[in-house]
C-alpha positions in Angstrom: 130.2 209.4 -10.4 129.4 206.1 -8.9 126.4 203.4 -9.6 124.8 203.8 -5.7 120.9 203.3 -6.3 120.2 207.4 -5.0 116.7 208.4 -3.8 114.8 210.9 -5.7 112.0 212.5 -4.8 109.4 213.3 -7.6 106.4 215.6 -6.6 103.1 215.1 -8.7 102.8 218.9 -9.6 99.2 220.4 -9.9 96.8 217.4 -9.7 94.1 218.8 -12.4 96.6 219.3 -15.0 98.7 216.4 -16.6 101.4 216.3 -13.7 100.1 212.9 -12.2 99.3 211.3 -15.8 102.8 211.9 -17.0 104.5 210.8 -13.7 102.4 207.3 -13.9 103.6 207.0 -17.6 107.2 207.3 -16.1 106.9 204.9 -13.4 105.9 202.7 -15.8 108.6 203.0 -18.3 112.3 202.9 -15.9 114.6 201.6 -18.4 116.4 205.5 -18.1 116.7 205.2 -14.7 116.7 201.9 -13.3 119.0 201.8 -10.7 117.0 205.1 -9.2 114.4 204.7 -6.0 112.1 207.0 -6.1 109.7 208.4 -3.8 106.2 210.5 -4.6 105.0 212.8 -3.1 101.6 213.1 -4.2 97.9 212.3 -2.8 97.1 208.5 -4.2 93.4 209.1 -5.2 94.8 211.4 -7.9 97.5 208.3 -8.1 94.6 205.9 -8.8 92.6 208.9 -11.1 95.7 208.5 -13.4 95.8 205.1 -13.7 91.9 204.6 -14.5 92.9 206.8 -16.9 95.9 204.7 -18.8 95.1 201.1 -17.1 98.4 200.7 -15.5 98.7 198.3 -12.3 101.7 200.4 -10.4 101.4 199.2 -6.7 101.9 202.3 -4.6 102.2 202.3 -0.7 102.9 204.7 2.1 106.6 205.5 2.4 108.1 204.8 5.6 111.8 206.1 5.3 113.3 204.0 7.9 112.3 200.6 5.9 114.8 200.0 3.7 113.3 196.8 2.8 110.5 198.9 1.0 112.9 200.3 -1.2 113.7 196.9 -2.9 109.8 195.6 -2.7 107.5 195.6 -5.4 105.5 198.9 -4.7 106.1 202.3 -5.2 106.2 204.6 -1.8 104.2 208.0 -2.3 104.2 210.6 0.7 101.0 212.3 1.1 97.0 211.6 1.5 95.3 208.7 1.2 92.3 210.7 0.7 91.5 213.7 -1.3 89.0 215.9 -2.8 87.4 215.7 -5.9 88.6 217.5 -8.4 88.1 218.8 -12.1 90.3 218.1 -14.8 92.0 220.8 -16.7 90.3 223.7 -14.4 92.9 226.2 -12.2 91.4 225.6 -9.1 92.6 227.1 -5.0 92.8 223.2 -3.7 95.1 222.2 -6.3 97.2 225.1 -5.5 97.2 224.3 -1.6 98.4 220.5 -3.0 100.8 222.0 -5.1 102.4 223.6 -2.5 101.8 220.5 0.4 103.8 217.8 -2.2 106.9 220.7 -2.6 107.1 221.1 1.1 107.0 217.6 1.9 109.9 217.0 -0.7 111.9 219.9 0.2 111.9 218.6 3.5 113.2 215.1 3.1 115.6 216.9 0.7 116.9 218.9 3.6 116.5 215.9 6.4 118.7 213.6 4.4 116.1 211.1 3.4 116.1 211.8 -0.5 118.8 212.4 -2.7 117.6 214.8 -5.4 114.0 216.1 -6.1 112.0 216.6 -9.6 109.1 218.2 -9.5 106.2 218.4 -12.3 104.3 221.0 -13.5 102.6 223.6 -11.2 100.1 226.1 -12.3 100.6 230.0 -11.1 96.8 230.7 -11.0 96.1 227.8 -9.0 98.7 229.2 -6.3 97.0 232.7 -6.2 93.6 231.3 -6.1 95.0 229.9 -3.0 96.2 232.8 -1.5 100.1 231.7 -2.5 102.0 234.7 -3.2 105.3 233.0 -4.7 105.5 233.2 -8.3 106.8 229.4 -9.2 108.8 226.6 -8.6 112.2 228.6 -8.0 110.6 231.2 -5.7 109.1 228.4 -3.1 112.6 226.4 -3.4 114.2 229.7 -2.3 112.4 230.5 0.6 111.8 226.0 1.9 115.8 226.6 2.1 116.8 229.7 2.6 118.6 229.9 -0.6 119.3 233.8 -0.9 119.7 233.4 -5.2 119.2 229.8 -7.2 119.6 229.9 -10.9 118.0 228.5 -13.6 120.0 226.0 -16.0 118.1 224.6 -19.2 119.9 221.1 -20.8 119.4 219.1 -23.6 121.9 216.9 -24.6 125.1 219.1 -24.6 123.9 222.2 -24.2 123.7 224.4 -20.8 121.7 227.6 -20.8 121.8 229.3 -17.6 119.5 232.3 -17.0 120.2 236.0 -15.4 116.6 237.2 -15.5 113.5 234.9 -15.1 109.9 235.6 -14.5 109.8 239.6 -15.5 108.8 241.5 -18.4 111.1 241.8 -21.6 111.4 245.4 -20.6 112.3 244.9 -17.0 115.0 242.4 -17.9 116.6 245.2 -20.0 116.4 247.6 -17.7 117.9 244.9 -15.0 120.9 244.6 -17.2 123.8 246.2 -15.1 127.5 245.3 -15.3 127.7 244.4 -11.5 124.6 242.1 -12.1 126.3 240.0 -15.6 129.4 239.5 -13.8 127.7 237.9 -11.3 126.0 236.0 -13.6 129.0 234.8 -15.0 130.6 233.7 -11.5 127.2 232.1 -10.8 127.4 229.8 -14.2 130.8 228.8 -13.3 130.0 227.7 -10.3 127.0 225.9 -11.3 129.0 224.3 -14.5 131.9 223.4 -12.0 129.4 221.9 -9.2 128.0 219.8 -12.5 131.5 218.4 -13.3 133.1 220.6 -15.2 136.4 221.4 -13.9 137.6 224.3 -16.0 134.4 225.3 -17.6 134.4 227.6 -20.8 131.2 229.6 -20.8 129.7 232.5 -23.4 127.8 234.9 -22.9 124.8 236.0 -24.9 124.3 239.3 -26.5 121.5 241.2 -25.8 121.0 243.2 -29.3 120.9 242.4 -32.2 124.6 241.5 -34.0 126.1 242.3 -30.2 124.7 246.0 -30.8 127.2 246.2 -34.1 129.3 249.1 -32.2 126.7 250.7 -30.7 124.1 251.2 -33.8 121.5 248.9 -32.6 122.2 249.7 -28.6 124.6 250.0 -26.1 124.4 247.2 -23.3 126.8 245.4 -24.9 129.4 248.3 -24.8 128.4 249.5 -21.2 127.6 246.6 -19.3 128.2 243.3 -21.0 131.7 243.7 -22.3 133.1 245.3 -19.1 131.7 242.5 -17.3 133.3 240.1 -19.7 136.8 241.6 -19.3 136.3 241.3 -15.4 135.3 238.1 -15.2 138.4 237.2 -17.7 140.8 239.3 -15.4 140.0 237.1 -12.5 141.0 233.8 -14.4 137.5 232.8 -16.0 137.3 231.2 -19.4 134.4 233.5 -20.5 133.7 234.9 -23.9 131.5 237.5 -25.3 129.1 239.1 -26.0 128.3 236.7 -28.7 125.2 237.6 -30.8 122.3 235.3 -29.5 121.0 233.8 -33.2 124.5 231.9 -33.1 126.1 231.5 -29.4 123.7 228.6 -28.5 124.3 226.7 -31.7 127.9 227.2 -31.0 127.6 225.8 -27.3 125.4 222.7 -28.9 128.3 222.1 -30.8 130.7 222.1 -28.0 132.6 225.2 -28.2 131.6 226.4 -24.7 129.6 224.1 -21.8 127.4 226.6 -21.0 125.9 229.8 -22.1 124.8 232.7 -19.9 121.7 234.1 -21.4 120.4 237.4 -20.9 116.3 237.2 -20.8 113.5 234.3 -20.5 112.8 233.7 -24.1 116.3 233.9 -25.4 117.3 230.4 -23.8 113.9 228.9 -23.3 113.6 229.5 -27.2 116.6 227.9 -28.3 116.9 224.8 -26.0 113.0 223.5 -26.6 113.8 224.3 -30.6 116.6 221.9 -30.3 114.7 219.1 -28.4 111.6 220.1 -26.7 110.5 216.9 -24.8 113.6 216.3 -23.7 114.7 219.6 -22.1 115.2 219.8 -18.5 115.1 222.9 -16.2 118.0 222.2 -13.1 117.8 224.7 -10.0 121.4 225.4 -8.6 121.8 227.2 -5.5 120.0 225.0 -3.7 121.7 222.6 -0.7 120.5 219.4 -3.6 120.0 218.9 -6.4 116.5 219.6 -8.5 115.5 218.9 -11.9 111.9 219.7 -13.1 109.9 219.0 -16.6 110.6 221.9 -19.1 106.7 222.6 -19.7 103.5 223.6 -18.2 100.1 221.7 -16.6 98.8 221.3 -19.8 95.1 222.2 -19.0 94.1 221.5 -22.3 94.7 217.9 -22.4 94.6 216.8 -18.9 92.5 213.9 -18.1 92.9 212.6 -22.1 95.8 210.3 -21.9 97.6 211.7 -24.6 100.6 214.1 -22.6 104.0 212.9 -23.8 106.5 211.5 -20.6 109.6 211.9 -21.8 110.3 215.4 -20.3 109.7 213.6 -16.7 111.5 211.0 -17.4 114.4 213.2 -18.7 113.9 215.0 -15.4 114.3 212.1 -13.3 117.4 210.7 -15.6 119.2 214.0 -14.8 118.4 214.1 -10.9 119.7 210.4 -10.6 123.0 211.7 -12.6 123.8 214.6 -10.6 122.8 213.5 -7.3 125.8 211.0 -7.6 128.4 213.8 -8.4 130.3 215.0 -5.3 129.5 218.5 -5.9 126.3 218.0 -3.8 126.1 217.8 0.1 125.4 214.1 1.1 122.6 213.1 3.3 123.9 213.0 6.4 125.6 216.3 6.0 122.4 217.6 4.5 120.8 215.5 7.9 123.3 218.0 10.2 122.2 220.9 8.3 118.8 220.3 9.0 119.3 219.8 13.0 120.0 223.6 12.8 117.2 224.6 10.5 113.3 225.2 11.4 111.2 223.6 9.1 108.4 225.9 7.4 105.9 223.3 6.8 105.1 219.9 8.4 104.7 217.0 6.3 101.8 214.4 6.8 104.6 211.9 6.3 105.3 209.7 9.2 
């Protein structure tokens, strides 16, 4: 890891919920990330909207990637309208969808083109996207398909602890059914190679039981025995530092404590529960399997308290503290071979950036 002053690309996130509100708070508070430049990609009417709201001065201007001179000015570049329709506070509505979607694209494609770093993205809002017509389910799905990433994974982090996830968005039912051998052990090579890309060399990882007590032989179910241990011993067989399955009211505690650097966890709630219990401003969702890195705030628009000033920014600032980190680590593709990537790649959506 070096000091270099990386470019990171923050999207606003849905701009009726508290996405621009707590990304003004950020800007205004840098001591996390200082040496960090970062770009927004976000309409500056709700810009302005956010900072009526909190009376903050932050001097944005239109980002012009070729001006390196900008990048040391006063002002803060943003990418995206100068003009924009009204809106209500706190109401899932289609246009903040579309935006939604506009300020991702626009990111993803500097991402891709070289020109940023590392990208955070705030809080979008899934009703908002299918009152638009906008079929993906979240921030992981869109990622995916802006970069033709066949699988990303999920990685939760507060402080020490690394929760990576084998099932997402899908019912509690569905995820059990999901559970296959073939599908942990892949799992388990995906958390390596996500824990190796984020530094760790020879990383020790656990994996979560699915049943209560790790089934206790068998009495309180069998996934352990058919699918999770077999994939354990696999996984060990061809050299991996992987234990389990360890029962899920202690493995994450244990990984907190630094007996593993990262824990595979089986459903949604099981690692979404035990990292925000631990810290739950400060958790931050990563995206592996992309070609950069992306962090992203660990909660949701908010509806309920947009437009009141009160939403707490230290998830985004978390979010932007990690992105600076990792984008320095030479696990990531640098711009210009992200640039050459690009050359060969057809871009889904065109920005309104110059």
């Amino acid at each position: 890891m070096n000091n270099k002053r990386a470019r990171i690309g923050i999207t606003m996130g849905d701009p009726s919920g508290i996405g621009p509100e707590i990304l003004v708070k950020a800007l205004s508070n840098r001591s996390s990330f200082r040496n960090a430049h970062l770009i927004v990609f976000g309409d500056l009417p709700y810009l302005d909207q956010a900072q009526s709201l909190l009376g903050t001065n932050l001097l944005f201007s239109p980002w012009d990637p070729e001006d390196q001179k900008q990048e040391e000015g006063p002002s803060i570049p943003y990418c995206g309208r100068s003009t924009a329709s009204e809106i209500s506070m706190g109401t899932v509505q289609a246009i903040c969808g579309e935006s939604s979607l506009r300020f991702i694209s626009q990111a993803v494609e500097s991402c891709r083109s070289g020109r940023i770093d590392a990208l955070v993205t705030g809080p979008i809002h899934k009703g908002a996207l299918r009152l638009a017509g906008i079929s993906f389910i979240g921030h992981t799905e869109i990622l995916a398909y802006l970069t033709g990433s066949s699988n990303p994974m999920t990685m939760f982090q507060v402080d020490a602890l690394k929760v990576f996830f084998l099932t997402r968005h899908m019912s509690l039912k569905q995820a059990c059914a999901w559970i296959t051998k073939e599908r942990v052990l892949e799992g388990i090579i995906q958390t390596r190679a996500g824990l190796e890309r984020l530094g760790h060399r020879l990383p020790k990882i656990a994996v979560a039981a699915l049943n209560p007590h790790a089934g206790e032989n068998g009495l309180f179910g069998d996934e352990e025995k058919r699918f999770i241990e077999p994939a354990v011993m696999d996984a060990q067989n061809q050299g991996m530092d992987v234990h389990g399955p360890i029962p899920a009211d202690s493995v994450f505690h244990q990984a907190a404590e630094g007996r593993y650097d990262g824990v595979l966890s089986l459903y949604h709630d099981q690692g979404h529960i035990a990292t925000k219990m631990m810290d739950f401003e400060k958790t931050v969702s990563v995206t592996l399997g992309l070609p950069f890195i992306r962090t992203s705030v660990d909660h949701g628009t908010g509806m309920d308290i947009a437009g009141q000033g009160i939403a707490s920014p230290i998830s985004m600032e978390e979010a932007i503290r990690v992105a600076w980190e990792y984008a320095q680590l030479r696990g990531f593709p640098s711009a210009n071979q992200r640039a050459e990537r690009e050359l060969n790649h057809q871009n889904r959506y065109k920005s309104d950036c110059s």
